[in-house]
Steps between C-alpha positions, in 0.01 A plus 500: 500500500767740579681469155211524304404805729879608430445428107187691460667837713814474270291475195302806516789734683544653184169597451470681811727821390348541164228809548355501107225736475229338308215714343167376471159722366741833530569372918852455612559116680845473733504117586122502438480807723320820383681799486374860429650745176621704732691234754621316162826756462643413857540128346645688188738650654747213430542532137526897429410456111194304597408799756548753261327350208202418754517908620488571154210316447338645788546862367373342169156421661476835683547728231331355251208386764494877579488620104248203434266619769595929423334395116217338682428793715534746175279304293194438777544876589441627141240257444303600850572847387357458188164321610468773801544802269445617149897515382558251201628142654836430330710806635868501585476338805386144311764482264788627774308212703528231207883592453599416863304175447699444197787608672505249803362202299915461393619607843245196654631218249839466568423486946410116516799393270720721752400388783497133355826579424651572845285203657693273223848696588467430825394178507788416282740650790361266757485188286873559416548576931290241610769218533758715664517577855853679522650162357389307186277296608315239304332232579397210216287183489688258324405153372691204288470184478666404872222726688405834588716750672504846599790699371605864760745692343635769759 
């Protein structure tokens, strides 16, 4: 019982430092763990080009969320203004209204492939980390035609 006990702890040891972030309908996952947008950057912080590219994301989403919603705001406005009093519909205010639409539709795209991007760059890092704990460390499963064994290379 105890080397089977022994066997099973060795076996998954190296799955115990890995951290991948896993994203599933737009929600970040840490070892099946949800974490918030916002706490996400703190487990970032290891790879730098992952952090920036998800920061860059970020701003990504904010300013074209904010010209997306600006157009919005133009467009009803006019279009209220237009019902309440007798000024003809289509002024300036719907076609500045339809440019910032236009405008952040690009700005929007590119956000999910970012910040796919920096999940992928980071989960890269730890995959490439995961077997070293200050040494190289690997551990294999290894089977011929004498038995199984377990192979620990220090």
């Amino acid at each position: 019982m105890k080397k089977s006990i022994l066997l099973f702890c060795l076996l998954f040891t190296g799955f115990i430092f890995s951290q991948q972030i896993e994203i599933r309908d737009n929600k970040f996952y840490v070892n099946d763990a949800l974490v918030y947008k916002h706490e996400i950057t703190k487990t970032l912080a290891a790879n730098p080009e992952a952090l920036q590219l998800y920061k860059k994301s970020r701003s990504k989403e904010s300013v074209g969320g904010l010209l997306l919603g600006g157009g919005i705001g133009l467009i009803v406005g006019d279009i209220v203004k237009g019902l309440v009093s007798d000024a003809d519909y289509p002024s300036g205010f719907t076609y500045v209204g339809a440019g910032l639409i236009a405008v952040s539709i690009p700005i929007l795209s590119g956000r999910t492939k970012m910040r796919n991007k920096s999940i992928e760059l980071y989960n890269e890092s730890v995959k490439s980390n995961s077997n070293s704990l200050g040494y190289q460390f690997d551990m294999k499963v290894i089977t011929n035609s004498n038995g199984i064994g377990l192979n620990i290379t220090f």
